[in-house]
ROMAR-241986 format. One record per residue (C-alpha): residue number from 1; x negated, y negated, z negated. Coordinates in nm, 2 decimals. Layout:
N
+-----+--------+--------+--------+
!   n !      u !      v !      w !
+-----+--------+--------+--------+
! NUM !      X !      Y !      Z !
...
+-----+--------+--------+--------+
***
This chain:
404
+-----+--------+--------+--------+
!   n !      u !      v !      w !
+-----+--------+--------+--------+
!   1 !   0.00 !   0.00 !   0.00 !
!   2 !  -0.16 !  -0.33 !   0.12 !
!   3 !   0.09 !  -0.57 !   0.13 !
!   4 !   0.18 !  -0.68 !  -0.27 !
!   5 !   0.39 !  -0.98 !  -0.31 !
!   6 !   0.29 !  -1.23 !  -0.53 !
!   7 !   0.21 !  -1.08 !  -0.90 !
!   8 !   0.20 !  -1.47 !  -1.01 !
!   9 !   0.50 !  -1.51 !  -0.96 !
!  10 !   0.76 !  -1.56 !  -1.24 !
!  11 !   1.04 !  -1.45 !  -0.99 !
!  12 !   0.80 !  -1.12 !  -0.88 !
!  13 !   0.79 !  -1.03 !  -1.25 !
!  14 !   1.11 !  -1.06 !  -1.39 !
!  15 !   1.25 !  -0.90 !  -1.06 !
!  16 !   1.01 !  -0.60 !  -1.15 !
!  17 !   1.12 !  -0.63 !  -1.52 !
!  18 !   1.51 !  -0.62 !  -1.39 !
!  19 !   1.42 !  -0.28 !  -1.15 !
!  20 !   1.24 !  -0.13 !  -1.45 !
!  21 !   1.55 !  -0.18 !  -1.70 !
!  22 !   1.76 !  -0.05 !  -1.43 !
!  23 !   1.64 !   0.27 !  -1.42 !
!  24 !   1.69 !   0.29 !  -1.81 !
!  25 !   2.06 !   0.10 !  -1.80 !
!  26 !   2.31 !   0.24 !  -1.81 !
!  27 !   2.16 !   0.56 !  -1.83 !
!  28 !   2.02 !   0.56 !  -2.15 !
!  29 !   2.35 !   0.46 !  -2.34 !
!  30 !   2.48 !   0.78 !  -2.54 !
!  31 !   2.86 !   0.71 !  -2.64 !
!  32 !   2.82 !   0.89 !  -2.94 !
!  33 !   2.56 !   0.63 !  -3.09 !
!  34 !   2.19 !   0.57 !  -3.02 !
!  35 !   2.03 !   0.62 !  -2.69 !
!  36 !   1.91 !   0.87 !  -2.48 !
!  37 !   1.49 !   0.98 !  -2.50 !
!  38 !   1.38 !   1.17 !  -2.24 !
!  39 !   1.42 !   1.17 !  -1.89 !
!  40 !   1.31 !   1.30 !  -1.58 !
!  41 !   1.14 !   1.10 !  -1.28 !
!  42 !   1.47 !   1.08 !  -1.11 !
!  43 !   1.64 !   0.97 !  -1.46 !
!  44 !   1.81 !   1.23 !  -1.54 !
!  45 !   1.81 !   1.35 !  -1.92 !
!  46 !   1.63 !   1.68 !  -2.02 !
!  47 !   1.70 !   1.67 !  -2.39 !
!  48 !   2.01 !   1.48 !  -2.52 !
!  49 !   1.97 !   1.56 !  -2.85 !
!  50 !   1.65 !   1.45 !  -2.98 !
!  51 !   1.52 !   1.07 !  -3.12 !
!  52 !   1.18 !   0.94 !  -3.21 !
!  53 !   1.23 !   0.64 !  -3.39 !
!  54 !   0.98 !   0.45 !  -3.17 !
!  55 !   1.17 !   0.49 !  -2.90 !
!  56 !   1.49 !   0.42 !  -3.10 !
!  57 !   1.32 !   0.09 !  -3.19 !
!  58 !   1.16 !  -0.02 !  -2.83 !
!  59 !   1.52 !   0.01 !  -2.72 !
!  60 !   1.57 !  -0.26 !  -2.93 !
!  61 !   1.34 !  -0.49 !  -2.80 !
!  62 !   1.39 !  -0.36 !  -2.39 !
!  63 !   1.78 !  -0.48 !  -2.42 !
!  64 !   1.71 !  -0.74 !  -2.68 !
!  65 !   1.45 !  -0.95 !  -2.41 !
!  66 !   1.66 !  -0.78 !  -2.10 !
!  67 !   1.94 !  -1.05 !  -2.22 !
!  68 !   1.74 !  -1.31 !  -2.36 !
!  69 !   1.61 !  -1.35 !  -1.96 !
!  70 !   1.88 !  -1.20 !  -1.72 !
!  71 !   2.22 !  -1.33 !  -1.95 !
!  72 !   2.39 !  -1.00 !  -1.91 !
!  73 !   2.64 !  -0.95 !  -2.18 !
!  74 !   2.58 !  -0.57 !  -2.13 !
!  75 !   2.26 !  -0.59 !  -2.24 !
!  76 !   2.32 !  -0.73 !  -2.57 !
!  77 !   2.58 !  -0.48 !  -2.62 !
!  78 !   2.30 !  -0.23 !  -2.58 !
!  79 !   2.10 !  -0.41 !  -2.82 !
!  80 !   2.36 !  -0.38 !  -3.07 !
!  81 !   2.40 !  -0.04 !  -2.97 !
!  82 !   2.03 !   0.05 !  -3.02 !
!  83 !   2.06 !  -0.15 !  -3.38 !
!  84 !   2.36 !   0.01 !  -3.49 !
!  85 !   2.17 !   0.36 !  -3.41 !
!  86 !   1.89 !   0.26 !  -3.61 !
!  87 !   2.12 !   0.11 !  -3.94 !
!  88 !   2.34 !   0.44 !  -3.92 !
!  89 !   2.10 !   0.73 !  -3.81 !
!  90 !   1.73 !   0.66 !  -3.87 !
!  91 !   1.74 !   0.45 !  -4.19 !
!  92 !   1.74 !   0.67 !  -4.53 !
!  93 !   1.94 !   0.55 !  -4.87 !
!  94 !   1.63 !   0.44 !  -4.99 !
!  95 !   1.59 !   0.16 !  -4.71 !
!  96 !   1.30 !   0.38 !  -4.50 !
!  97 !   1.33 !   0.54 !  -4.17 !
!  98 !   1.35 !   0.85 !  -4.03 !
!  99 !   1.08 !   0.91 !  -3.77 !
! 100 !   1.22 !   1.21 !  -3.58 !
! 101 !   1.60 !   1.30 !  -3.59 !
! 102 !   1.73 !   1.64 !  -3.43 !
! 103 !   2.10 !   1.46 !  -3.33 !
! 104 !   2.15 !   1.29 !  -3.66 !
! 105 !   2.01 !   1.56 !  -3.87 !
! 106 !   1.62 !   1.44 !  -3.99 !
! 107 !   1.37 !   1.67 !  -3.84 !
! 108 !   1.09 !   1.53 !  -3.92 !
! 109 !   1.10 !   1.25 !  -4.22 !
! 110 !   0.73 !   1.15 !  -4.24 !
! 111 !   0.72 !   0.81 !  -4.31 !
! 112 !   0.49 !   0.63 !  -4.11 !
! 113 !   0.38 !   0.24 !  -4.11 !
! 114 !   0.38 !   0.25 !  -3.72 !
! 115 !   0.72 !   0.31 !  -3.74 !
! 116 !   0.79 !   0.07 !  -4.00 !
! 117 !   0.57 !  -0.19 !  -3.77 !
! 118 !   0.87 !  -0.11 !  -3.47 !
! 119 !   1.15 !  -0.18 !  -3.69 !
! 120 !   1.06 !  -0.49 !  -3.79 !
! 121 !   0.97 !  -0.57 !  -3.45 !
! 122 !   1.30 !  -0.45 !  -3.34 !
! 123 !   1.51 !  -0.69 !  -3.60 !
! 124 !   1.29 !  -0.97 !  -3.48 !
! 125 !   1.37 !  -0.93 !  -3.12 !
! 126 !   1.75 !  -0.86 !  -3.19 !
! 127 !   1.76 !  -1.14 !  -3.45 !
! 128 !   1.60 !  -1.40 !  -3.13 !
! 129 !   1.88 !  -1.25 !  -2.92 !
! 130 !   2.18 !  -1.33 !  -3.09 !
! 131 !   2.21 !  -1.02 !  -3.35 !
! 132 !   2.29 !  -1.28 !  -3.59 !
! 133 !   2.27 !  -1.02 !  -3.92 !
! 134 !   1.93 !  -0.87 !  -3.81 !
! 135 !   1.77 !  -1.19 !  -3.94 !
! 136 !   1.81 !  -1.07 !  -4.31 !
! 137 !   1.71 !  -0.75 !  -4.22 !
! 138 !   1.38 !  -0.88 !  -4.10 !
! 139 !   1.32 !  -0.95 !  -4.44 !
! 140 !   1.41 !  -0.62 !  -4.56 !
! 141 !   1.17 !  -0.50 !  -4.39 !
! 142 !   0.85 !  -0.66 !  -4.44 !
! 143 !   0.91 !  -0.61 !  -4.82 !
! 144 !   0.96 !  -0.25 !  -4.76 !
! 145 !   0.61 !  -0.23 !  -4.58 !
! 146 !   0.47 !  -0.45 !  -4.86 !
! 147 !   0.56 !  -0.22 !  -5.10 !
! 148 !   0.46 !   0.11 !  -4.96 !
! 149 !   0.21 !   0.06 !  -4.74 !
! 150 !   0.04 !  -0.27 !  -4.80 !
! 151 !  -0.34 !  -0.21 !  -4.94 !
! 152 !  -0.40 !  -0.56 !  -5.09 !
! 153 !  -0.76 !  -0.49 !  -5.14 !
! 154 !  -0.81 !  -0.39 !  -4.77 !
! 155 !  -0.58 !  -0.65 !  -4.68 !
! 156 !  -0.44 !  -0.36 !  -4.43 !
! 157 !  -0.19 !  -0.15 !  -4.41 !
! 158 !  -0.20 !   0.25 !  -4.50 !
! 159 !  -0.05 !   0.45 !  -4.26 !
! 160 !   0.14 !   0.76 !  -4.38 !
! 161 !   0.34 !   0.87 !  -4.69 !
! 162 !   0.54 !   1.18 !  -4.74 !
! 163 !   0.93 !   1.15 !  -4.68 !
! 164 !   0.98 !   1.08 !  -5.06 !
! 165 !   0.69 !   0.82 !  -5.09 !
! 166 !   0.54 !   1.07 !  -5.37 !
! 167 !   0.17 !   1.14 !  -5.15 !
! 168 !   0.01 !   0.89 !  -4.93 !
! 169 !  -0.21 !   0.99 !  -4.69 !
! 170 !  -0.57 !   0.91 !  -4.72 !
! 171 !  -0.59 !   0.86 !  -4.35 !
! 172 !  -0.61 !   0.48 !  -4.22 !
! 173 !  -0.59 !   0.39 !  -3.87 !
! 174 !  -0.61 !   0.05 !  -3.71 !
! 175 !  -0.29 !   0.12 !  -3.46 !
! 176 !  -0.04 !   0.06 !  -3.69 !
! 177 !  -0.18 !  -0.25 !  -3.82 !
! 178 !  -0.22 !  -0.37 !  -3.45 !
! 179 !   0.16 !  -0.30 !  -3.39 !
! 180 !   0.21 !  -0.47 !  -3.75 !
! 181 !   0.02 !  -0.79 !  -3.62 !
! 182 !   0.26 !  -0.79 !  -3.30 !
! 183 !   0.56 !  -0.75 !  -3.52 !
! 184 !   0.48 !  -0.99 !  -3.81 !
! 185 !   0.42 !  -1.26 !  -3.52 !
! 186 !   0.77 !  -1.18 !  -3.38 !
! 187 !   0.90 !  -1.19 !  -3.69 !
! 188 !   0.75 !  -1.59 !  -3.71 !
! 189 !   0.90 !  -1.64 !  -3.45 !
! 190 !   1.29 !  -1.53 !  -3.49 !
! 191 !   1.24 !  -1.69 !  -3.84 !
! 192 !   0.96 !  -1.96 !  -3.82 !
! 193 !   0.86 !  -1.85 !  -4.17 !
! 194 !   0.49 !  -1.91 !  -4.18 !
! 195 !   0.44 !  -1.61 !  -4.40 !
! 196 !   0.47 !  -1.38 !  -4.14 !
! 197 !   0.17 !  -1.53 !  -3.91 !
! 198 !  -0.04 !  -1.56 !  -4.23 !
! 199 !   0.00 !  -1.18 !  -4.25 !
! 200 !  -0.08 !  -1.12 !  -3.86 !
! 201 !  -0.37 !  -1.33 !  -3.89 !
! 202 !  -0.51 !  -1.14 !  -4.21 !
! 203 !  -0.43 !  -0.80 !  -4.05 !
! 204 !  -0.60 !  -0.95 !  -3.68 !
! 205 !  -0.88 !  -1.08 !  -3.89 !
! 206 !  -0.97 !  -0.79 !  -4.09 !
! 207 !  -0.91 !  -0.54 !  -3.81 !
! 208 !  -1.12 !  -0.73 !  -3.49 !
! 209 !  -1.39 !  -0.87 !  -3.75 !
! 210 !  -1.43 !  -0.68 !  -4.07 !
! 211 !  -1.37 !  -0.36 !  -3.93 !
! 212 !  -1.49 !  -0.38 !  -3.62 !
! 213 !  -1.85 !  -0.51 !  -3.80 !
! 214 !  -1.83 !  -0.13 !  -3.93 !
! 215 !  -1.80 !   0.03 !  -3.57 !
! 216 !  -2.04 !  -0.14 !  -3.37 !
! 217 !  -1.84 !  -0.45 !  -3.34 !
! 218 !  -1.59 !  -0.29 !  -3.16 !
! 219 !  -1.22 !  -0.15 !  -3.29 !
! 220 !  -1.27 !   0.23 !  -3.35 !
! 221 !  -0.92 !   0.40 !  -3.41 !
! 222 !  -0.95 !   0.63 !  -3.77 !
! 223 !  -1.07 !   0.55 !  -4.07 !
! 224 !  -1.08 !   0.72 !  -4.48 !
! 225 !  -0.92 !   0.61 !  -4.72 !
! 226 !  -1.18 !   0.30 !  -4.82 !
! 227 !  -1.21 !   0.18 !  -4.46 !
! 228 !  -1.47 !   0.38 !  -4.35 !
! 229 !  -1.48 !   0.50 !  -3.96 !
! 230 !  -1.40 !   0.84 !  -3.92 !
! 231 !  -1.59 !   0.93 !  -3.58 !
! 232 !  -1.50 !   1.29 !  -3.60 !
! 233 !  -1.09 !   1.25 !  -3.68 !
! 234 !  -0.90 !   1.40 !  -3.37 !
! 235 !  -1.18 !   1.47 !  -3.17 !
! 236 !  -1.07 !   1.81 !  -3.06 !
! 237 !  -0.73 !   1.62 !  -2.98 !
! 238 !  -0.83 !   1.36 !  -2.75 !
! 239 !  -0.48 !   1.30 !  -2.61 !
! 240 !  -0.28 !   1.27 !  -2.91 !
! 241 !   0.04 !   1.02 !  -2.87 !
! 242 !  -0.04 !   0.80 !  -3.18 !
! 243 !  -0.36 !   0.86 !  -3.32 !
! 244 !  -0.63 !   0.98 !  -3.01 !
! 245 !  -0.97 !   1.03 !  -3.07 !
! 246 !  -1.24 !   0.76 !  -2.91 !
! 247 !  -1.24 !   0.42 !  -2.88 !
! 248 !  -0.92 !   0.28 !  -2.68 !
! 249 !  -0.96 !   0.04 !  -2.38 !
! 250 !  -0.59 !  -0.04 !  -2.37 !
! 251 !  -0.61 !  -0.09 !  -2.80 !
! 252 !  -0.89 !  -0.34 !  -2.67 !
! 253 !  -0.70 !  -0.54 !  -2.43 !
! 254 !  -0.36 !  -0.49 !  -2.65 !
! 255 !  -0.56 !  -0.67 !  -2.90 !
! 256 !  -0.71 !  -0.94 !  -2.70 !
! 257 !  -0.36 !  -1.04 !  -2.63 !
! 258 !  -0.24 !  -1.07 !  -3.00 !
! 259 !  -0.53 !  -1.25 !  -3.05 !
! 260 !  -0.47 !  -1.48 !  -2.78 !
! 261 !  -0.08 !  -1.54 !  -2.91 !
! 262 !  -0.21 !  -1.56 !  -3.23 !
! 263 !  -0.39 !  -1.87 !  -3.16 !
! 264 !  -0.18 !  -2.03 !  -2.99 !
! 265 !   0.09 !  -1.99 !  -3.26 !
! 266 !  -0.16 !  -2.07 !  -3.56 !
! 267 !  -0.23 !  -2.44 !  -3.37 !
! 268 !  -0.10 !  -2.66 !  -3.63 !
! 269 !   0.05 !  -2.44 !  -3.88 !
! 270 !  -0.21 !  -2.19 !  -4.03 !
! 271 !  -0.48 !  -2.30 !  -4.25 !
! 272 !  -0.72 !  -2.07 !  -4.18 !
! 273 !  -1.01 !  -2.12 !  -3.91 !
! 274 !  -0.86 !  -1.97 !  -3.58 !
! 275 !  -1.25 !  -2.05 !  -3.42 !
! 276 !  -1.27 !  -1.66 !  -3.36 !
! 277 !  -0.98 !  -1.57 !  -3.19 !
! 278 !  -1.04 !  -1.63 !  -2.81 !
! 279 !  -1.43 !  -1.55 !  -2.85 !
! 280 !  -1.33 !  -1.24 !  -3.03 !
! 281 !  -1.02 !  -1.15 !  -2.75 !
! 282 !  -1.27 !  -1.23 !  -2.45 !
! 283 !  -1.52 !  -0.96 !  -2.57 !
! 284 !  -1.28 !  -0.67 !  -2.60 !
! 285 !  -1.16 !  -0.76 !  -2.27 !
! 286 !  -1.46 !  -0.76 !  -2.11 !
! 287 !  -1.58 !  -0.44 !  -2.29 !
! 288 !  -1.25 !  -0.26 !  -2.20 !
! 289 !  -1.28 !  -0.32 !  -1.87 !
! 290 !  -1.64 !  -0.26 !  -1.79 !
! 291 !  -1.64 !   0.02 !  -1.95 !
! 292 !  -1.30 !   0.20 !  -1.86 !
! 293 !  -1.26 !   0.11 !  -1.53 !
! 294 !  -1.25 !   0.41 !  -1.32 !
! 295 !  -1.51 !   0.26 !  -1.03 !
! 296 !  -1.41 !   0.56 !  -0.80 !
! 297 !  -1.01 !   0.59 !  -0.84 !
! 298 !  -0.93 !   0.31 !  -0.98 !
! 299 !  -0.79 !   0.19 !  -1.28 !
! 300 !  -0.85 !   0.16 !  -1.68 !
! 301 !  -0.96 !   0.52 !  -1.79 !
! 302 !  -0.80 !   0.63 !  -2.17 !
! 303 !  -1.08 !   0.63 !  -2.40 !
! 304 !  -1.44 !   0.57 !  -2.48 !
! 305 !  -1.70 !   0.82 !  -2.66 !
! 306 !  -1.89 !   0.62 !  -2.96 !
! 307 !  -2.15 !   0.58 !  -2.70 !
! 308 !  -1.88 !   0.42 !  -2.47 !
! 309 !  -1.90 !   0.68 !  -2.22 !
! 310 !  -1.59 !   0.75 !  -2.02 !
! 311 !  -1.46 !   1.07 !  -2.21 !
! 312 !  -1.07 !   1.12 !  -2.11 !
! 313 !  -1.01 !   0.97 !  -1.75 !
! 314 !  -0.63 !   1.00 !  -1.77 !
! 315 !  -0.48 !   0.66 !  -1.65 !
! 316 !  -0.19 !   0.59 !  -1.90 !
! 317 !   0.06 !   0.34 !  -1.78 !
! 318 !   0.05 !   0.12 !  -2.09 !
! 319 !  -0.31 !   0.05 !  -2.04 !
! 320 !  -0.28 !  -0.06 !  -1.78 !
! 321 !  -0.02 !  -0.31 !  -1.85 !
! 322 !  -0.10 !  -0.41 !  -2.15 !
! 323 !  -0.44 !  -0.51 !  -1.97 !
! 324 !  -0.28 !  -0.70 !  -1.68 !
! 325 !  -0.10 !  -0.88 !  -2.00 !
! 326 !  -0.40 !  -0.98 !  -2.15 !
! 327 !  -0.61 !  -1.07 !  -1.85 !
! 328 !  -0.32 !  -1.30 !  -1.73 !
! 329 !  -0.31 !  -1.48 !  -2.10 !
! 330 !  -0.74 !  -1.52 !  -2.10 !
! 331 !  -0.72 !  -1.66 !  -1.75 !
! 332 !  -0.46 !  -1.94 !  -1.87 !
! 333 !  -0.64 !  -2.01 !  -2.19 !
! 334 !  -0.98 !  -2.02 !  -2.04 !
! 335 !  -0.93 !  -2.16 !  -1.67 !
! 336 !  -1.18 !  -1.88 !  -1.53 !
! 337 !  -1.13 !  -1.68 !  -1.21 !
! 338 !  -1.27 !  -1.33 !  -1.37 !
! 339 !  -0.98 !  -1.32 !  -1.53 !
! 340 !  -0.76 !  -1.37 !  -1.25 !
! 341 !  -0.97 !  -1.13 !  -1.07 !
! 342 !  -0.91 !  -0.87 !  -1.33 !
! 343 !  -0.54 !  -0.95 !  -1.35 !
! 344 !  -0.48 !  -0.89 !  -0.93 !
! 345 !  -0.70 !  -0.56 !  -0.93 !
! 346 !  -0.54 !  -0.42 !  -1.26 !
! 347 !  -0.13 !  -0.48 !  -1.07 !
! 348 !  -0.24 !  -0.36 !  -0.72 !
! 349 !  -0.39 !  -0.06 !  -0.91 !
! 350 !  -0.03 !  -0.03 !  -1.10 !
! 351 !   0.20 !  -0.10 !  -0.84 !
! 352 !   0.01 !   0.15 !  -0.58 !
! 353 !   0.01 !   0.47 !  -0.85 !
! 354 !   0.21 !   0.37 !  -1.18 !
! 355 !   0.50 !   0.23 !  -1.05 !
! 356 !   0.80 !   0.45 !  -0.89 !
! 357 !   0.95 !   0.19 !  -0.63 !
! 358 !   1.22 !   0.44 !  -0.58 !
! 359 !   1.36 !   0.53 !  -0.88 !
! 360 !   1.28 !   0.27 !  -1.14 !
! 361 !   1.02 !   0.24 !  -1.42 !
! 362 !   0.67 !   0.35 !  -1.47 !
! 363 !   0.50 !   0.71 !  -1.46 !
! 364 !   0.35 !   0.76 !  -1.78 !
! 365 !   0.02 !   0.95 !  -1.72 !
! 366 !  -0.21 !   1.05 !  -1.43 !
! 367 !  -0.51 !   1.20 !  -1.38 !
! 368 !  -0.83 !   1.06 !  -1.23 !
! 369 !  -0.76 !   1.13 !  -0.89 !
! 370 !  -0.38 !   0.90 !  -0.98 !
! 371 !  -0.17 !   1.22 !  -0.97 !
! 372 !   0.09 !   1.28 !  -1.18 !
! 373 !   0.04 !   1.55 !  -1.42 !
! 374 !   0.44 !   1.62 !  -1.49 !
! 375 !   0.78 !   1.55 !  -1.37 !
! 376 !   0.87 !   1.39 !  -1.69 !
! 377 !   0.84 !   1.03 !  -1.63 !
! 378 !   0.96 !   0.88 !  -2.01 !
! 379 !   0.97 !   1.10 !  -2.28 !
! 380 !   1.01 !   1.01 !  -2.65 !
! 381 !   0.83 !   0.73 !  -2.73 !
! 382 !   0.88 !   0.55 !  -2.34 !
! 383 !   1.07 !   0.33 !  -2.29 !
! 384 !   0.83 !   0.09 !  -2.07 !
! 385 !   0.84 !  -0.14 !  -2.31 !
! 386 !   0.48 !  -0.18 !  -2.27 !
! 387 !   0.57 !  -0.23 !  -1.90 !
! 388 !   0.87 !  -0.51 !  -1.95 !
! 389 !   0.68 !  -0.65 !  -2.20 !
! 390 !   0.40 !  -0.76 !  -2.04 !
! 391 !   0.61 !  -0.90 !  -1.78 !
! 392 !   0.80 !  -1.11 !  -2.00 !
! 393 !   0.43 !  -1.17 !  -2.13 !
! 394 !   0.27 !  -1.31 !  -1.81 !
! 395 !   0.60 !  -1.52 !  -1.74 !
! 396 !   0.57 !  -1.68 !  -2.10 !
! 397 !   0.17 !  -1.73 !  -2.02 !
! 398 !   0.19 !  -1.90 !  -1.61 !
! 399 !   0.48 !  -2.15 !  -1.81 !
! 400 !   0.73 !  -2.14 !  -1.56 !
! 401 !   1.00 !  -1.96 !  -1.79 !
! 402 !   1.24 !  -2.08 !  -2.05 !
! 403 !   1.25 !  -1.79 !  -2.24 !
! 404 !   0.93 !  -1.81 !  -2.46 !
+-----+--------+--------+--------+
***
């Protein structure tokens, strides 16, 4: 494919964002509560039973940012669909949140500050798109996550706890505070309580500085119970969904955009020096893609031995847009064309493998040589809202959109 439109464009991006929630809408809806979690390439649904409450909670935002930019009442009536699900099925007596549900019965009830990261995440976005009573539970929330998993002498959050609270894990990992940094900065932004983007900034800050001074001044993914990097936790499980061994070149450029919103949200109402930030975002950027940028096939490779080696060459759809995201938010800040550069290669790459122009949405996973690897293009845990997101993302970054 040679001729791409414009991926500059605002009207180019939110068209793709409309095709992508297409394929999902009105699909997804289950009448009997909640939304569907896996489908085929073609849409169709291969297990109608079965909810992960990350995707339960990316529905959330997908329908919540659908109507904040197309209008379409249907949308928010699948927001408050996707909310009502996660009020009535996912959440426990004790105010948690069931991470895996077999129908409404809890198969697995882990409890997992990743999770806890997407619900608030979810409330935020509901909250900005008219869910008027998510804004309390917003709050909610962020105390709960304050008082199970927040380690105030780490200033970071732990990451696992048994379904009763009773044994926390003495695993830590850094991709549940990344998600919490995303989520506490939504949740400034439905609320404009400056708490929130204190929190993001002390999670961003002890994450992409303290930690990464620990791992070679990069982001390594697992850590022990006092902070230390674990370089041997998952390493015979490279591909795992949440918790993959290596460093990540998509956590990289996920990261360098946080750090990049961060900044510009901190202008003029956090304290603290923001001087870091955009130094700190340019140099994961340019590691990630220096590094994990398949120079043969093309596009950003999975993750990154110690020695930052190429070791899984899978190309995962988020990465790369998540990376587009980022490059298009560096090359606004910082006026230079590498960035640009990056930004055209990484959606030409993406629009000629990831993207299915005929049925909607993106293909999760391929191999080095860009082949898909299944027939199943979104199961739990998909919902492109990596995809839609960074979209909405690059819109909000080239200024040509109301919708910030």
């Amino acid at each position: 494919m040679s001729n791409f439109p414009n991926f500059r464009s605002p009207a180019v991006l939110l068209a793709h964002a409309g095709h992508t929630m297409r394929f999902y809408h009105p699909r997804a809806i289950d009448p009997n509560g909640g939304l569907y979690h896996y489908f085929k390439d073609d849409g169709t649904v291969y297990d109608a039973q079965h909810r992960h409450l990350v995707s339960s909670t990316r529905f959330v935002f997908t329908y919540s940012m659908a109507y904040r930019h197309f209008q379409d009442p249907a949308y928010l009536q699948g927001a408050r669909h996707a909310v009502s699900f996660l009020r009535e099925a996912h959440r426990n007596a004790d105010g948690s949140y069931a991470w895996m549900l077999n129908d409404r019965d809890v198969e697995d009830g882990t409890q997992h500050a990743y999770g806890q990261a997407f619900v608030l995440l979810a409330y935020a976005h509901a909250s900005m798109a008219g869910v008027a009573e998510a804004r309390a539970w917003i709050g909610e929330t962020f105390d709960l996550m304050e008082q199970r998993f927040w380690d105030s002498e780490a200033g970071l959050y732990a990451d696992e706890a048994s379904q009763d609270w009773s044994v926390l894990s003495t695993y830590r990992g850094q991709n549940a505070n990344m998600h919490a940094c995303e989520a506490l900065q939504a949740a400034y932004q439905a609320t404009g309580e400056r708490r929130y983007l204190e929190r993001a900034y002390t999670v961003a800050h002890n994450i992409t500085q303290r930690q990464a001074q620990r791992c070679g001044g990069l982001i390594w993914e697992h850590y022990d119970q006092q902070w230390q990097p674990d370089w041997r936790f998952n390493i015979d499980d490279p591909e795992n969904l949440f918790r993959p061994w290596g460093y990540q070149p998509g956590h990289f450029t996920e990261w360098a955009k946080l750090l990049v919103q961060l900044e510009a949200r901190g202008k003029g109402v956090l304290e603290q020096d923001l001087g870091w930030l955009l130094p700190t975002a340019e140099r994961l950027f340019s590691v990630a893609v220096e590094k994990g940028w398949d120079t043969v096939h093309g596009g950003l490779c999975y993750s990154l031995a110690p020695d930052l080696a190429i070791c899984d060459f899978h190309k995962y759809f988020w990465v790369q847009a998540e990376s587009a995201a980022a490059a298009a938010m560096l090359a606004q800040r910082t006026g230079k064309q590498e960035y640009w550069d990056w930004y055209q290669r990484l959606w030409e790459y993406s629009w000629t493998h990831m993207v299915d122009h005929k049925y909607g949405a993106w293909y999760r996973i391929l191999d080095r040589e860009n082949r898909k690897l299944s027939d199943e293009k979104s199961p739990a845990g998909k919902v492109d809202y990596h995809t839609m997101g960074a979209c909405y993302d690059i819109v909000n970054a080239l200024g040509e959109s109301g919708h910030a």
